[in-house]
C-alpha positions in Angstrom: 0.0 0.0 0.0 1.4 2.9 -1.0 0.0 5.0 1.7 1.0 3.5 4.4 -0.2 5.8 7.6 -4.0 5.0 6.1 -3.5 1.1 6.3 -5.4 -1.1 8.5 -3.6 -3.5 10.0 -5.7 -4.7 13.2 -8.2 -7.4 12.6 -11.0 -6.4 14.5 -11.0 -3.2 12.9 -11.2 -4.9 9.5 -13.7 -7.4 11.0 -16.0 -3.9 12.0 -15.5 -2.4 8.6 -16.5 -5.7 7.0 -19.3 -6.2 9.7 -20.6 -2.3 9.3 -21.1 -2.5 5.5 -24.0 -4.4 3.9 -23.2 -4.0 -0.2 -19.7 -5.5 -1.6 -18.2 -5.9 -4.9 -17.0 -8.8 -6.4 -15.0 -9.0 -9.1 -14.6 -11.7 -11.5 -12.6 -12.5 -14.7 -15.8 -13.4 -17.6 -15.3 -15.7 -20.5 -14.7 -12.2 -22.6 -11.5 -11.8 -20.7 -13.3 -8.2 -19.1 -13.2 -8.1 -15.2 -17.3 -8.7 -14.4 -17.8 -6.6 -11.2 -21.5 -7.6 -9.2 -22.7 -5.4 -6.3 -24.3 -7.8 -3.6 -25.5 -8.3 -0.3 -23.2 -10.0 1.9 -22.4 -11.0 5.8 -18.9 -11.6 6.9 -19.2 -14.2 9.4 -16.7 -17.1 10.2 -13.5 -15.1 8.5 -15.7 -15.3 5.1 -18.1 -13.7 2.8 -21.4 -15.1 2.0 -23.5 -13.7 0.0 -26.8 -15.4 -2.0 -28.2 -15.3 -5.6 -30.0 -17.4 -8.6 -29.0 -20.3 -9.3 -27.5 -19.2 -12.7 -25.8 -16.5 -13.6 -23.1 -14.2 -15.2 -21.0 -14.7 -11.6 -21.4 -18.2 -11.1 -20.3 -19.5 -14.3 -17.4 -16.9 -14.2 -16.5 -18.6 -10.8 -16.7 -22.0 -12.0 -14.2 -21.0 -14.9 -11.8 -19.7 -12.5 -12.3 -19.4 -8.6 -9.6 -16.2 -7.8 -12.1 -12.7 -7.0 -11.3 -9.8 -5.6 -14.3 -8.7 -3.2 -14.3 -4.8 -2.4 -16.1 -3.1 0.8 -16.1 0.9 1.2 -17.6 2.7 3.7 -18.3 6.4 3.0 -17.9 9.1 5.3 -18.3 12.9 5.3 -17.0 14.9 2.0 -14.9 18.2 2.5 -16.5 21.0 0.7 -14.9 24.6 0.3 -17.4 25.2 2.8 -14.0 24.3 5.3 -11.5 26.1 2.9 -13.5 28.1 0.3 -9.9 29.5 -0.8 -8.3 25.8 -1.6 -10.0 25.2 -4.8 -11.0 21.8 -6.4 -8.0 20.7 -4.6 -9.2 20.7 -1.2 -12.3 18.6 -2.1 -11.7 15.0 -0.5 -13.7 11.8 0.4 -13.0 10.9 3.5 -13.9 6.6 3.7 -13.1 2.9 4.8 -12.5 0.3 2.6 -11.3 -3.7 2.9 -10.3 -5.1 -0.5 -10.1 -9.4 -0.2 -8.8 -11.5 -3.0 -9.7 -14.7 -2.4 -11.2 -18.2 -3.5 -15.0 -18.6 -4.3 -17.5 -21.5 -4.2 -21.1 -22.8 -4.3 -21.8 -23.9 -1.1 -23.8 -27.3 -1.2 -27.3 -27.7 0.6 -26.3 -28.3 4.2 -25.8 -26.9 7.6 -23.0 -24.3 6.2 -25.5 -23.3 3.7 -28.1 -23.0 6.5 -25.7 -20.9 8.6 -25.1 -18.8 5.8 -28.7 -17.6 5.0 -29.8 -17.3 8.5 -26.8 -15.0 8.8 -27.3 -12.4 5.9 -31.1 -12.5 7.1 -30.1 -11.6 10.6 -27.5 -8.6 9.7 -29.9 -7.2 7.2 -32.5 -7.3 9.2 -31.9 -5.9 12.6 -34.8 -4.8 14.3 -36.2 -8.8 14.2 -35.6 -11.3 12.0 -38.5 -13.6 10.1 -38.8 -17.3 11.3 -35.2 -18.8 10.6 -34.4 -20.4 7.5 -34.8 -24.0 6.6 -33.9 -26.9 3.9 -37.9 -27.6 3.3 -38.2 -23.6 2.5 -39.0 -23.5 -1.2 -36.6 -20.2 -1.3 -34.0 -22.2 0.3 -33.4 -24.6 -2.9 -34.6 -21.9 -5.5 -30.9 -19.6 -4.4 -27.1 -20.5 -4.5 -25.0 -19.6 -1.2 -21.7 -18.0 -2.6 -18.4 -18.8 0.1 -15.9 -16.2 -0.3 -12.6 -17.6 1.0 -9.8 -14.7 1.6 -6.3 -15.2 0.9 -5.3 -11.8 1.5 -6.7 -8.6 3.0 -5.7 -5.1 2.9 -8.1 -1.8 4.1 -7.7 1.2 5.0 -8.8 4.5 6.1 -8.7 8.4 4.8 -8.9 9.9 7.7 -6.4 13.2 7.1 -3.7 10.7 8.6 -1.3 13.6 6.6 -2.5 16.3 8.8 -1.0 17.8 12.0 -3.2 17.2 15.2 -4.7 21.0 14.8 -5.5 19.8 11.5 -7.3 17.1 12.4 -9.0 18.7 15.4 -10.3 21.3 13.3 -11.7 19.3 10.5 -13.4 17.3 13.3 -14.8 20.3 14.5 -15.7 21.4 11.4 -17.7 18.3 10.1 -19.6 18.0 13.9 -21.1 21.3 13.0 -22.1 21.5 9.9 -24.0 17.4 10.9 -24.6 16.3 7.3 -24.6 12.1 6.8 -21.7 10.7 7.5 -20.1 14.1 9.3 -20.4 12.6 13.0 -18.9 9.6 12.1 -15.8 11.0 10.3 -15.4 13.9 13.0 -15.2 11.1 15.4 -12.9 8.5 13.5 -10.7 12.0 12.8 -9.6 12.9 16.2 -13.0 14.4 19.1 -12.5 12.3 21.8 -16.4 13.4 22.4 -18.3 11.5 19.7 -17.6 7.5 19.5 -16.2 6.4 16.1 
């Protein structure tokens, strides 16, 4: 990574990026030879990525041609506008983010307890406030989807956080983005540097 004072390195951090997010990318290599990139709904649980879809499709035969993908998670935070420094110009706009990038192995997981697991998982992170009645084998759903197993080989993620900045920097932006409280502001003030707000 060529920016190293954004890289994540701790794994619990990774596993709350991963945990936090609810749409990935996979990418896969197509028959054409063109990378094939599909948004999806996932859950990271177990140290893998699960995610469900038809039983056919553009992504599983790609897979079955060749198993290597590259899954990508981002997590947007607040955006600087020249609201903070109306004299920098276009280049003082920035994204601030979190993103996990995996390259691993993927399968098909067969009918079975794993498959099971994997369901009942993405049902329970996507649905929070109370999930439906658990998932089954006799469900008529359960045999008309596929169960994708994303197995990582490595991980890398990272965070724009003005790492480059000086500490008054840092404390100003922070202060800047608590007070203006558009989506995403509290969350990047905190994960920037004020102690008050919880990252």
């Amino acid at each position: 990574m060529r920016r190293r004072q954004c890289e994540i390195t701790d794994p619990q951090e990774i596993s709350r990026i991963l945990s936090s997010a609810t749409i990935g990318r996979m990418a896969t290599l197509g028959g054409d030879g063109y990378t094939y990139i599909t948004p999806v709904n996932f859950v990271y649980t177990h140290d893998c990525i699960y995610f469900h879809c038809a039983l056919r499709g553009e992504k599983l035969d790609n897979i079955a041609r060749d198993d290597r993908v590259c899954f990508e998670v981002d997590i947007p935070l607040a955006y600087l506008d020249l609201g903070y420094n109306p004299d920098g110009g276009a280049c003082s706009l920035h994204q601030f983010y979190h993103c996990v990038i995996i390259r691993g192995r993927a399968l098909v997981v067969p009918d079975g307890d794993l498959k099971t697991t994997a369901l009942n998982a993405l049902v329970a992170a996507h649905e929070p406030e109370g999930a439906p009645a658990a998932v089954h084998e006799d469900m008529p759903e359960y045999k008309a989807c596929a169960v994708v197993e994303i197995r990582p080989e490595t991980i890398s993620a990272k965070s724009d956080l003005a790492q480059k900045k000086s500490a008054r920097e840092r404390e100003a932006l922070a202060r800047y983005l608590e007070k203006r409280g558009r989506p995403g502001d509290l969350d990047a003030a905190a994960a920037i540097g004020l102690a008050s707000r919880k990252a």
